[in-house]
C-alpha positions as CSV (number, residue, x, y, z in Angstrom):
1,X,148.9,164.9,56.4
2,X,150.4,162.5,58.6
3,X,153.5,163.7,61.4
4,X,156.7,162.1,60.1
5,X,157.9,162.7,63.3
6,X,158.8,159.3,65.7
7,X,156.5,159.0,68.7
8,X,156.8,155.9,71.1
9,X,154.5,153.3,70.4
10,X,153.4,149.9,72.2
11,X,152.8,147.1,70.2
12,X,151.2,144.0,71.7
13,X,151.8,140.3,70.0
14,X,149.0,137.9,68.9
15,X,148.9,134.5,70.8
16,X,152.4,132.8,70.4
17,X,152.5,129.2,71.6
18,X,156.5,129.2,72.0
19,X,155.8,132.3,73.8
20,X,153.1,130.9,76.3
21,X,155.3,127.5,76.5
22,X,158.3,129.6,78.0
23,X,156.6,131.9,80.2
24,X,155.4,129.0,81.8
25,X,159.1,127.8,82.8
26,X,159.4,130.0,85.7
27,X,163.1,129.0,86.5
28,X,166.5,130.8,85.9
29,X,167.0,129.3,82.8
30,X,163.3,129.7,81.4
31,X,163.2,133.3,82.3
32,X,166.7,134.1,79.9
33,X,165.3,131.9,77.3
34,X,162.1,133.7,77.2
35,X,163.9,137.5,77.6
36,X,166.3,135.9,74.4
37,X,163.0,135.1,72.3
38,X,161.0,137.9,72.7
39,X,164.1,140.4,72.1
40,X,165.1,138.8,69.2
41,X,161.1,138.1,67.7
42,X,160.5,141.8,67.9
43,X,163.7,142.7,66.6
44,X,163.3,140.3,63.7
45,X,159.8,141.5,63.4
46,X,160.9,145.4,63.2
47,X,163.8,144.3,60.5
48,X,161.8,142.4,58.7
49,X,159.1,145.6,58.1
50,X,161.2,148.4,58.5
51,X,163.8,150.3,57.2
52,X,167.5,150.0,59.3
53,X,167.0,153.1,61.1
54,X,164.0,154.1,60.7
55,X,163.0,153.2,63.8
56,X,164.1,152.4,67.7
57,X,163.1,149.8,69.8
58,X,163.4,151.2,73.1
59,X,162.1,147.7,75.4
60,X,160.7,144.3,75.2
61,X,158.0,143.6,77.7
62,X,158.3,140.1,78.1
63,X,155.1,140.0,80.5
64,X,152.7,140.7,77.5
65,X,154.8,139.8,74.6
66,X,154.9,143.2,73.3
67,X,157.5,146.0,72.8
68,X,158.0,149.9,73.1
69,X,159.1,151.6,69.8
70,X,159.8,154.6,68.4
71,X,158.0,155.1,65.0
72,X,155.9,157.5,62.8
73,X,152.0,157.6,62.0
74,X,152.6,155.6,59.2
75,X,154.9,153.3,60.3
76,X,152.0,152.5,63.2
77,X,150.0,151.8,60.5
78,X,152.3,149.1,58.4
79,X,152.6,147.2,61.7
80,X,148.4,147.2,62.4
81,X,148.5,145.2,58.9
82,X,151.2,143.0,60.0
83,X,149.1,139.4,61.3
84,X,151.7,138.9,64.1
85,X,150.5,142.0,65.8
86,X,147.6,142.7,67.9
87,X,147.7,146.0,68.8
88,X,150.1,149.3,68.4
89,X,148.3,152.0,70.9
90,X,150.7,155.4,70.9
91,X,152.2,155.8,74.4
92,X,149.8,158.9,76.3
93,X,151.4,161.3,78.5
94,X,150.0,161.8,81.9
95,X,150.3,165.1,82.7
């Protein structure tokens, strides 16, 4: 039986063209653009394929279009079927 309890995930984006076009702005103004983007296509992403509060997005990493979120087992496993994503690896503790 699968944990219900939340563990932090990473989930990494497929290619994004609008992504790549504003990461390759390197000014001021490109930079907030892209942080605005990314924030709001994860969150839009998440709300779109998840219960409100069943889950919490912890970060954006706008470097690798991907994002940190807390989630079960099973919600990993909704967002692996989703096409936008490429990968959801759980987070590993170093000891």
């Amino acid at each position: 039986m699968a944990s219900e309890e939340s563990e932090r995930y990473f989930v990494f984006m497929n290619y994004d063209p609008e992504y790549e076009r504003l990461r390759s702005k390197r000014t001021k103004k490109g930079s907030y653009d892209l942080d605005l983007y990314i924030s709001k296509k994860h969150d839009e992403l998440l709300a779109n394929t998840f219960e409100p509060g069943s889950y919490i997005k912890r970060l954006s990493l706008v470097i690798v279009d991907g994002f940190a979120v807390e989630i079960t087992d099973d919600q990993a496993n909704v967002l692996r079927s989703v096409k936008e994503v490429r990968v959801v690896e759980k987070n590993q503790e170093l000891a």
